[in-house]
C-alpha positions as CSV (number, residue, x, y, z in Angstrom):
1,X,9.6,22.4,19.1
2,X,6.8,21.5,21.4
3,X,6.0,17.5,21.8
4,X,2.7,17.7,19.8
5,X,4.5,17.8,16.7
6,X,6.8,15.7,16.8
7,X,7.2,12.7,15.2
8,X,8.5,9.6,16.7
9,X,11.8,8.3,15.1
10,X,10.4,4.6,14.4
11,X,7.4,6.3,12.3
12,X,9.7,8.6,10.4
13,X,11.8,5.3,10.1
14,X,9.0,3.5,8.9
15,X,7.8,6.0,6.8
16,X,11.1,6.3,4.7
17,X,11.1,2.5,3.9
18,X,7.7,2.5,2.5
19,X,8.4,5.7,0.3
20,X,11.7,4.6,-0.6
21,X,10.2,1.2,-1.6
22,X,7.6,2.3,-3.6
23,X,10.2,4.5,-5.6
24,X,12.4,1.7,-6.2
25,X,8.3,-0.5,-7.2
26,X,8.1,2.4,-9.8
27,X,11.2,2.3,-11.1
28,X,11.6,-1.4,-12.0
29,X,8.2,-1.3,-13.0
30,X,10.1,0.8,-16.1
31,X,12.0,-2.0,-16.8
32,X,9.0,-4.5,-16.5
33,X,11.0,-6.3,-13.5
34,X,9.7,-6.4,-10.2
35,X,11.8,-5.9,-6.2
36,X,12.2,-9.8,-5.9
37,X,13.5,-10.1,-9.7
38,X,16.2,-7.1,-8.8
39,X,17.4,-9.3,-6.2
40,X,18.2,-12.2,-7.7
41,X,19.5,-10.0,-10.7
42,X,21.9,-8.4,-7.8
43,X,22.6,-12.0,-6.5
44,X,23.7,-13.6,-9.8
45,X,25.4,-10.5,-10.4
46,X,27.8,-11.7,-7.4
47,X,27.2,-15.5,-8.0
48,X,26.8,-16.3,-11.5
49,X,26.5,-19.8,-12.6
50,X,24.3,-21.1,-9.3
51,X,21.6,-23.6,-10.2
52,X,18.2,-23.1,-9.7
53,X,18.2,-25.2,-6.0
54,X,21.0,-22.7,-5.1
55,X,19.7,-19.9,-5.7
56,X,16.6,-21.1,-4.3
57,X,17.9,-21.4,-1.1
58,X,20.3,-18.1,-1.2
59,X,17.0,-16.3,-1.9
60,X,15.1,-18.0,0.7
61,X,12.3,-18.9,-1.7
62,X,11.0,-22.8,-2.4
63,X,12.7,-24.1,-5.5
64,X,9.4,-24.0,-7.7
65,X,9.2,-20.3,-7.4
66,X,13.0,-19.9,-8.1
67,X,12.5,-22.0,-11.6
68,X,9.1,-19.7,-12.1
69,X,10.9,-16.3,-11.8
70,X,14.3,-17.2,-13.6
71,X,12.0,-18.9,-16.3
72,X,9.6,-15.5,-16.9
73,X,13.4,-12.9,-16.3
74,X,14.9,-15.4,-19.1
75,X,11.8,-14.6,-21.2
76,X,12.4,-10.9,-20.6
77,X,16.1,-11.5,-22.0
78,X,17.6,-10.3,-18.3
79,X,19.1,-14.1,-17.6
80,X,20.3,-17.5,-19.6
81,X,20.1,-20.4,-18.7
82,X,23.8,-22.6,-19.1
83,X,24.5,-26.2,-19.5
């Protein structure tokens, strides 16, 4: 194969990440969840019981936006909040 059409390993790398990202976008889009509420689903999944200020900081996200995404996935029926 002559070096004119080849493609460097990076883009090809790069390239796969975006498709497979936008796969996984369309997918949870099905479910009416989006990539960051998947991950905190996963997360709980492994961690259940954290509170909010927990998670917040697992996730790497401020607090406030933790309480805003559990609060609209616990209007979806996804998570519940316990005492």
């Amino acid at each position: 194969m002559s070096d004119q059409h080849t493609i460097p390993m990076g883009r090809l790398m790069a390239n796969v990440c975006r498709l497979q990202a936008t796969r996984i976008d369309q997918l949870m889009e099905v479910l009416g969840l989006f990539r960051g509420q998947a991950i905190l689903l996963v997360h709980l999944s492994e961690h259940d019981g954290q509170a909010h200020s927990e998670i917040a900081e697992r996730l790497q996200i401020s607090p406030a936006a933790a309480t805003k995404v559990i609060k609209r996935m616990e209007a979806l029926h996804y998570v519940q909040r316990r005492p």
